[in-house]
OpenMM code with the backbone's topology and positions (N, CA, C; nanometers):
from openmm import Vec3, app, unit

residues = "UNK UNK UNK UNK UNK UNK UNK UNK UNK UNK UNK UNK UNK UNK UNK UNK UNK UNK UNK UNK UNK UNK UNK UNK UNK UNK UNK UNK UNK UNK UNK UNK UNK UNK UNK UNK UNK UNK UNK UNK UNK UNK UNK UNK UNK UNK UNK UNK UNK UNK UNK UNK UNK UNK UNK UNK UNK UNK UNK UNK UNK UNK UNK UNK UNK UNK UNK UNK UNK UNK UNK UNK UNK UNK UNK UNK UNK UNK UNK UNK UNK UNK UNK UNK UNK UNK UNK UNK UNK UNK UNK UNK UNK UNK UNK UNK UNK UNK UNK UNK UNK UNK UNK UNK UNK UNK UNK UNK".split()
positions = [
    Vec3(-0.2142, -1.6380, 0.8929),
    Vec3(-0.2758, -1.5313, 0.8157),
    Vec3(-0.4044, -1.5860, 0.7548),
    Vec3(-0.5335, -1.4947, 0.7816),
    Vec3(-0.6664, -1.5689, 0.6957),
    Vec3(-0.6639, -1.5076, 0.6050),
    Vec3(-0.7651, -1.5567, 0.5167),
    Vec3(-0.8187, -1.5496, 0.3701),
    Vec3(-0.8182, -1.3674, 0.3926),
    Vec3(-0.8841, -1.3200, 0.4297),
    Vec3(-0.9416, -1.1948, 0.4043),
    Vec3(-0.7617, -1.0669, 0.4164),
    Vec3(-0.6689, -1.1242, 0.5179),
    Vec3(-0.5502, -1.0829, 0.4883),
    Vec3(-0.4824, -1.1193, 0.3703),
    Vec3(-0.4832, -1.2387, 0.3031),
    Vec3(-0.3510, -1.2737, 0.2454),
    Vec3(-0.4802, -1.1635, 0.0595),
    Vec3(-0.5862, -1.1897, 0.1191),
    Vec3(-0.6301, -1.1084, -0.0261),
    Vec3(-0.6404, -0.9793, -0.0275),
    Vec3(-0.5644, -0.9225, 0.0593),
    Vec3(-0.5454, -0.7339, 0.0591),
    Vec3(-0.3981, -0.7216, 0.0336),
    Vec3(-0.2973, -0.8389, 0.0887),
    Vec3(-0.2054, -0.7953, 0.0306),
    Vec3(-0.1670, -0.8232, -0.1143),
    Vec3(-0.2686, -0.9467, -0.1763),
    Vec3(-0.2053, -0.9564, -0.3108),
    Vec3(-0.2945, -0.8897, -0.4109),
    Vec3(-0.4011, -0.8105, -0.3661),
    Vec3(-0.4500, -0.6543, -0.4216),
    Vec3(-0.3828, -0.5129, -0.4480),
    Vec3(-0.2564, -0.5384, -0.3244),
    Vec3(-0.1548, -0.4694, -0.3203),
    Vec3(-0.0197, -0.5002, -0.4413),
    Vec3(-0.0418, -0.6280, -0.4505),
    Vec3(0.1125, -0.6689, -0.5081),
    Vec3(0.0592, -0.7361, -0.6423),
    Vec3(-0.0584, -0.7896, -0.6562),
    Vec3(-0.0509, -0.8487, -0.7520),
    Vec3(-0.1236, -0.9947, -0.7388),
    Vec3(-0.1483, -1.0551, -0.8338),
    Vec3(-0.2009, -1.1949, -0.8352),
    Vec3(-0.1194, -1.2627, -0.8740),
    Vec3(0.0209, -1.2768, -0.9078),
    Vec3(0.1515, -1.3338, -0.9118),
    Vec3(0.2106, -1.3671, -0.8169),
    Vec3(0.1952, -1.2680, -0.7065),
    Vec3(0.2679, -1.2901, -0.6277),
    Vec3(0.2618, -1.3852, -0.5123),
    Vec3(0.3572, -1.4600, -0.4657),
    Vec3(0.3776, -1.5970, -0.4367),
    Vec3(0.3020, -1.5818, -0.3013),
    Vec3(0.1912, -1.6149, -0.2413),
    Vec3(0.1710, -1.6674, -0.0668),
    Vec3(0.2151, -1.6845, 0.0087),
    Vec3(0.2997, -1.7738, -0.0703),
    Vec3(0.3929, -1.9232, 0.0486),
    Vec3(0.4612, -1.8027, 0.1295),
    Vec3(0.5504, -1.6698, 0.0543),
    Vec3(0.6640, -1.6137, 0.0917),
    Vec3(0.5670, -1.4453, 0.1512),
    Vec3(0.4169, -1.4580, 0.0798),
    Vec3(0.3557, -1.3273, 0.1882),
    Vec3(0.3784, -1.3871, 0.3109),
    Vec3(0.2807, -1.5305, 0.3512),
    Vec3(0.2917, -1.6031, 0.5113),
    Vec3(0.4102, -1.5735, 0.5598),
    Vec3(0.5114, -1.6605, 0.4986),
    Vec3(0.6198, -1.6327, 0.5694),
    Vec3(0.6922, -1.4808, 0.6543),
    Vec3(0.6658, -1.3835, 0.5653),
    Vec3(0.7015, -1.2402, 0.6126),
    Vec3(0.6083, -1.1956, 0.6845),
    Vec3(0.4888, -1.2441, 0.6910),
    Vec3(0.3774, -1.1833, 0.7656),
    Vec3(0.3945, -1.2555, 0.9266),
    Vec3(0.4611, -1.3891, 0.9053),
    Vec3(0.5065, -1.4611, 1.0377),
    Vec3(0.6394, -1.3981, 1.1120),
    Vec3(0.6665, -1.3284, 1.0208),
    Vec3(0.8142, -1.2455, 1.1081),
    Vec3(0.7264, -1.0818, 1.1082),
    Vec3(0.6806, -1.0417, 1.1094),
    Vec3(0.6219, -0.9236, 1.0889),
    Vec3(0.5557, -0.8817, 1.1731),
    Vec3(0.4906, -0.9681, 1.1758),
    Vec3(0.3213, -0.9348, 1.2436),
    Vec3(0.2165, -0.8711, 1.2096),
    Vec3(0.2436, -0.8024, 1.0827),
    Vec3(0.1734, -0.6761, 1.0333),
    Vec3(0.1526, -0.6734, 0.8801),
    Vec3(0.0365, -0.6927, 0.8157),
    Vec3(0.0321, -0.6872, 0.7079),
    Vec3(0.0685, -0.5185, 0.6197),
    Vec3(0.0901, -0.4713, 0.7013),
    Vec3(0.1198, -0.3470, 0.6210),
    Vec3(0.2735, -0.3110, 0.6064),
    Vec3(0.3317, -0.4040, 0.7169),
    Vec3(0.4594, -0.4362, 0.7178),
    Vec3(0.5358, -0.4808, 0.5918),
    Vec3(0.4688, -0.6375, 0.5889),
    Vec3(0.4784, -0.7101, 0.4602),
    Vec3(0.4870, -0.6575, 0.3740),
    Vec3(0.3860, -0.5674, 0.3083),
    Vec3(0.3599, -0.4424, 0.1754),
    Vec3(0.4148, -0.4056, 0.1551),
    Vec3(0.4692, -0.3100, 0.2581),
    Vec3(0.6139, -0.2208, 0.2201),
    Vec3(0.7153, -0.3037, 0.2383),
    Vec3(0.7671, -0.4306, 0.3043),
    Vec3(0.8505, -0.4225, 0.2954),
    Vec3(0.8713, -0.4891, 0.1441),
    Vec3(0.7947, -0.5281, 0.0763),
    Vec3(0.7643, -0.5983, -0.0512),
    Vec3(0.8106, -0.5353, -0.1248),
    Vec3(0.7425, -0.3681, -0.1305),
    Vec3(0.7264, -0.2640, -0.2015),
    Vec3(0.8702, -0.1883, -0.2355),
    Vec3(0.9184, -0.1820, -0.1097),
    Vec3(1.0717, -0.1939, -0.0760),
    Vec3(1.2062, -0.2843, -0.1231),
    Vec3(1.1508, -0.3901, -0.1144),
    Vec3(1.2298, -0.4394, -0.2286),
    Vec3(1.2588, -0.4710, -0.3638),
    Vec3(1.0808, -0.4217, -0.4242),
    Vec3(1.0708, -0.3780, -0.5685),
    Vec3(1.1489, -0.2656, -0.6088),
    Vec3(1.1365, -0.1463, -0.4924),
    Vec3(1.1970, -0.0487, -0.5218),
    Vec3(1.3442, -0.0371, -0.5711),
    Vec3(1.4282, -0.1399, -0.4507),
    Vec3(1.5765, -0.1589, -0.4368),
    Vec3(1.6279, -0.1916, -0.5640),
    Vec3(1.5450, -0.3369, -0.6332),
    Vec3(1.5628, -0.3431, -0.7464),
    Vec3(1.5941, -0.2808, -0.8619),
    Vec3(1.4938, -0.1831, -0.8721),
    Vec3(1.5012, -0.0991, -0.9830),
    Vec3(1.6081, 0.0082, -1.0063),
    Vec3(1.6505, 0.0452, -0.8225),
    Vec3(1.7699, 0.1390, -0.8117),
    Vec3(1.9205, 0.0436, -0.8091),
    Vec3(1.8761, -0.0730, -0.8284),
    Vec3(2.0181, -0.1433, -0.8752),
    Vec3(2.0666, -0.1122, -1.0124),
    Vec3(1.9620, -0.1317, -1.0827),
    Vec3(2.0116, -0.0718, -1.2337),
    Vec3(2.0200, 0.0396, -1.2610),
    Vec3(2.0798, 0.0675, -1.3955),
    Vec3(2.0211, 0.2350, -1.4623),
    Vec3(1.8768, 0.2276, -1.4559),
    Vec3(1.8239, 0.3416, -1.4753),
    Vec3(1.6867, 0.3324, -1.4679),
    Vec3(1.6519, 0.3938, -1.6301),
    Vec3(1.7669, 0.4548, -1.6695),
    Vec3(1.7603, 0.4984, -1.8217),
    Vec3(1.9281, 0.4476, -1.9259),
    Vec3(1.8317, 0.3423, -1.9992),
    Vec3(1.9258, 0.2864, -2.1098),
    Vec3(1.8789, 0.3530, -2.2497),
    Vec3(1.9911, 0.4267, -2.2907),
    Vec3(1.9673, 0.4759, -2.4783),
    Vec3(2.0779, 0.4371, -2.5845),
    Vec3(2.0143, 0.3432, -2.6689),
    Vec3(2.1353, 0.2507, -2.7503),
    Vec3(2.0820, 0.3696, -2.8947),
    Vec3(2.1791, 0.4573, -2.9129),
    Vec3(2.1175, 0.5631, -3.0075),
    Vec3(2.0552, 0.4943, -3.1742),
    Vec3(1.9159, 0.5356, -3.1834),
    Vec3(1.9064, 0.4724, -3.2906),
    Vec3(1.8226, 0.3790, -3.2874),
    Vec3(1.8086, 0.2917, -3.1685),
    Vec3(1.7768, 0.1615, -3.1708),
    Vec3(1.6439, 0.1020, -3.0239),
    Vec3(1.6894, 0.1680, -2.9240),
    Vec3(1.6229, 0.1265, -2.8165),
    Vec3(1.5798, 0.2460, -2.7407),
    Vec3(1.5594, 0.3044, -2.6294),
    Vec3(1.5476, 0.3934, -2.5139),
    Vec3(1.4542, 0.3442, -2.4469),
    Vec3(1.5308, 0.2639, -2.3254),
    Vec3(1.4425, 0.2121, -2.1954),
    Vec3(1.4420, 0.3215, -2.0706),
    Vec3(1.3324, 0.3475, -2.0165),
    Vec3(1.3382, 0.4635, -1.9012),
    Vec3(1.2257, 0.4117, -1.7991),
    Vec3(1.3178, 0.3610, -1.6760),
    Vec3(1.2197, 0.2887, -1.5857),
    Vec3(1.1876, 0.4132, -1.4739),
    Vec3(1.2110, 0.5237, -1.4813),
    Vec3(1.1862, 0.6264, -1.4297),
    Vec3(1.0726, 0.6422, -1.3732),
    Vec3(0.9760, 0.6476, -1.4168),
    Vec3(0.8149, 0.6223, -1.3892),
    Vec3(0.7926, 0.4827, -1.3102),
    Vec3(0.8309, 0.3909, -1.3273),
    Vec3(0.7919, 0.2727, -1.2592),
    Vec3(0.8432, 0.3151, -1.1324),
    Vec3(0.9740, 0.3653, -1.0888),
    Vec3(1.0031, 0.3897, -0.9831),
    Vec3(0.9426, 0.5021, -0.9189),
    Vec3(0.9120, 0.6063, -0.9762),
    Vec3(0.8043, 0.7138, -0.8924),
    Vec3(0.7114, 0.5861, -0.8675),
    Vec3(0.6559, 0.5474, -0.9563),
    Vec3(0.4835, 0.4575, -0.9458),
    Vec3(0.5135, 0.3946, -0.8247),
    Vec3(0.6234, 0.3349, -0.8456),
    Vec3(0.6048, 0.2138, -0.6511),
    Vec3(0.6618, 0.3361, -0.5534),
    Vec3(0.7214, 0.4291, -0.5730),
    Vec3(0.7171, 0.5522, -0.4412),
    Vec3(0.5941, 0.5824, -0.3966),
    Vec3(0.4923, 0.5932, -0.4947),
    Vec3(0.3349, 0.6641, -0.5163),
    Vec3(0.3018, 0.5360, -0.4380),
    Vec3(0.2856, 0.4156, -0.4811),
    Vec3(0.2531, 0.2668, -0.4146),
    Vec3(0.2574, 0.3041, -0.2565),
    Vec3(0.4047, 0.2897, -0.2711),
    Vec3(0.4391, 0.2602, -0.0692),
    Vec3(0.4150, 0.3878, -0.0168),
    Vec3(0.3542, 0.5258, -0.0652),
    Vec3(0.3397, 0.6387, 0.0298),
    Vec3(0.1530, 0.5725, 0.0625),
    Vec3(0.0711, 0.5309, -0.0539),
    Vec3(-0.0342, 0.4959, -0.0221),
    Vec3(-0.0385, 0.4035, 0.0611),
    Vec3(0.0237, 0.3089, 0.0568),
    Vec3(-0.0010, 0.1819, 0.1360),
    Vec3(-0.0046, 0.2335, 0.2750),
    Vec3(0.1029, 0.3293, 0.3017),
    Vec3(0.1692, 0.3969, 0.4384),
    Vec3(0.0194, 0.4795, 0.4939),
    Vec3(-0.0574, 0.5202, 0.3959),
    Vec3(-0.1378, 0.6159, 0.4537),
    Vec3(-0.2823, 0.5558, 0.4190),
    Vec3(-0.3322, 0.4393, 0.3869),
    Vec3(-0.4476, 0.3569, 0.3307),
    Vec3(-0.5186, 0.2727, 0.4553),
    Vec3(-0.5827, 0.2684, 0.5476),
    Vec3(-0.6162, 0.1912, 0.6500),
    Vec3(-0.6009, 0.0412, 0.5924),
    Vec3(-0.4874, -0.0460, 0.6726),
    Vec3(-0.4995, -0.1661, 0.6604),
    Vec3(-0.5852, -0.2573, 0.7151),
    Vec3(-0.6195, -0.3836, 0.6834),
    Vec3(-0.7098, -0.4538, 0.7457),
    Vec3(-0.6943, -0.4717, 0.9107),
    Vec3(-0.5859, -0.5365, 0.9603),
    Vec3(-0.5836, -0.4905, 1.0947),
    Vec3(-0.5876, -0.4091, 1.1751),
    Vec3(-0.6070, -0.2416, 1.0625),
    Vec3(-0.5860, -0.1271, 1.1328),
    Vec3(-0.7448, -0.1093, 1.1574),
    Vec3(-0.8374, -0.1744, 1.0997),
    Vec3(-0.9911, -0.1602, 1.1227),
    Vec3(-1.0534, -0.1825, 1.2507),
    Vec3(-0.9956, -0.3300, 1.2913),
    Vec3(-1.0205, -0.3780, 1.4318),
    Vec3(-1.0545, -0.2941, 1.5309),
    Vec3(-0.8766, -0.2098, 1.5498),
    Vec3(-0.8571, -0.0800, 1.5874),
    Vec3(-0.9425, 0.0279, 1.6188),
    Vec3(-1.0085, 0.0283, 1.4609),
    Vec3(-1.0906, 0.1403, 1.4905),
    Vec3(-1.2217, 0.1136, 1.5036),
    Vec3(-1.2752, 0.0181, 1.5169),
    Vec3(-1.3836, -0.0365, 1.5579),
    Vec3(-1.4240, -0.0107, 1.7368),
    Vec3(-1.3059, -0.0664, 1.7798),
    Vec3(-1.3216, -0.0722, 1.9409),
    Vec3(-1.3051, 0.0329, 1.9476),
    Vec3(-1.2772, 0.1918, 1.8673),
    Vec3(-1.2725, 0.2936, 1.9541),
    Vec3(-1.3893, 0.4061, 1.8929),
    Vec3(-1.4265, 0.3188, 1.8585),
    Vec3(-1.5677, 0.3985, 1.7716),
    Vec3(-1.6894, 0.4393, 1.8617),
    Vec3(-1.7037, 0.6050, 1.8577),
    Vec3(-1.7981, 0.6333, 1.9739),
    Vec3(-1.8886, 0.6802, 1.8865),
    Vec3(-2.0031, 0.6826, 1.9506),
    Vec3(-2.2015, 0.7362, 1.8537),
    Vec3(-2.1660, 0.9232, 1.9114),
    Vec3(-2.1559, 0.9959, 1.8238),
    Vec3(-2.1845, 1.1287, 1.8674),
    Vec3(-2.3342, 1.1598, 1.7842),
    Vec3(-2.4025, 1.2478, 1.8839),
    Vec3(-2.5343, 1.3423, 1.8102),
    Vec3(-2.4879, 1.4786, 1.8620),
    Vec3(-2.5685, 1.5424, 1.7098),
    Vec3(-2.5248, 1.6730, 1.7002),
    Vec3(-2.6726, 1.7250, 1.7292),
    Vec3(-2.6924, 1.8521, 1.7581),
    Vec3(-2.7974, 1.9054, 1.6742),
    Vec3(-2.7861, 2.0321, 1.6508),
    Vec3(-2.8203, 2.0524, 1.5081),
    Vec3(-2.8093, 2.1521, 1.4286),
    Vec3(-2.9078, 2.2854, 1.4621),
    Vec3(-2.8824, 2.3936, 1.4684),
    Vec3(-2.9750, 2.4994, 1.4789),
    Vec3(-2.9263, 2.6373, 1.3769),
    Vec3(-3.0416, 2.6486, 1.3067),
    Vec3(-3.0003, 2.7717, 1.1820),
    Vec3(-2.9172, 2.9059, 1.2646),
    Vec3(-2.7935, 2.9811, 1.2085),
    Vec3(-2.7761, 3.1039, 1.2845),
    Vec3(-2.8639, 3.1965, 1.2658),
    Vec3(-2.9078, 3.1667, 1.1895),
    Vec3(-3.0493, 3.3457, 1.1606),
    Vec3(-3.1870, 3.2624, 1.1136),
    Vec3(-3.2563, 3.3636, 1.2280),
    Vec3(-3.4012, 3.2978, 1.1801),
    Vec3(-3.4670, 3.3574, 1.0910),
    Vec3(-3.5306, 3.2970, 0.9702),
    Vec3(-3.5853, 3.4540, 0.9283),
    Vec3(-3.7614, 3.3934, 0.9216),
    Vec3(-3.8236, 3.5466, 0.8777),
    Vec3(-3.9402, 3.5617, 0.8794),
    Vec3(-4.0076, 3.5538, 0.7468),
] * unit.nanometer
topology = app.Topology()
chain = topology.addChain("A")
for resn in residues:
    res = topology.addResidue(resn, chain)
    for name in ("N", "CA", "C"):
        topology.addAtom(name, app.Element.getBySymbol(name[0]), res)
């Protein structure tokens, strides 16, 4: 994985997040958009392991509710965001069109 990949996915995830273990998934993958979600995916899993709403009456009310829409919102973008390898792609299929324009009514 080069420089210009491993810094789109941790634009995606964060500046925390570990390299060593993007490479690694990106070496079983093949696909950096793979990696993302499947990242994204297991942030998600997380959060649906717990309650997502704790209320100690009186005292606390935690509601991770929103964080979990937020990484749904995350991995639908990622899903629909041109990835870096998806550019390549569209490079080689990039054709020059000319138009030319002509007014429908002429006037005087």
């Amino acid at each position: 994985m080069d420089e210009f990949l491993r810094s789109w996915l941790l634009a995606q995830h964060g500046p925390d997040t570990d390299s060593a273990d993007l490479e690694r998934r990106f070496f079983r993958l093949r696909s950096v958009r793979a990696v993302a979600l499947e990242v994204l995916g297991e942030r998600r899993a997380k959060l649906l392991a717990d309650p997502l709403k704790v209320t100690v009456d009186g005292v606390v009310t935690m509601d991770l509710q929103e964080n979990l829409r937020g990484i749904e919102r995350h991995i639908e973008a990622v899903r629909q965001v041109p990835a870096p390898e998806d550019e390549d792609e569209d490079e080689a299929s990039e054709t020059l069109a000319v138009v030319r324009l002509v007014p429908t009514r002429r006037y005087r």
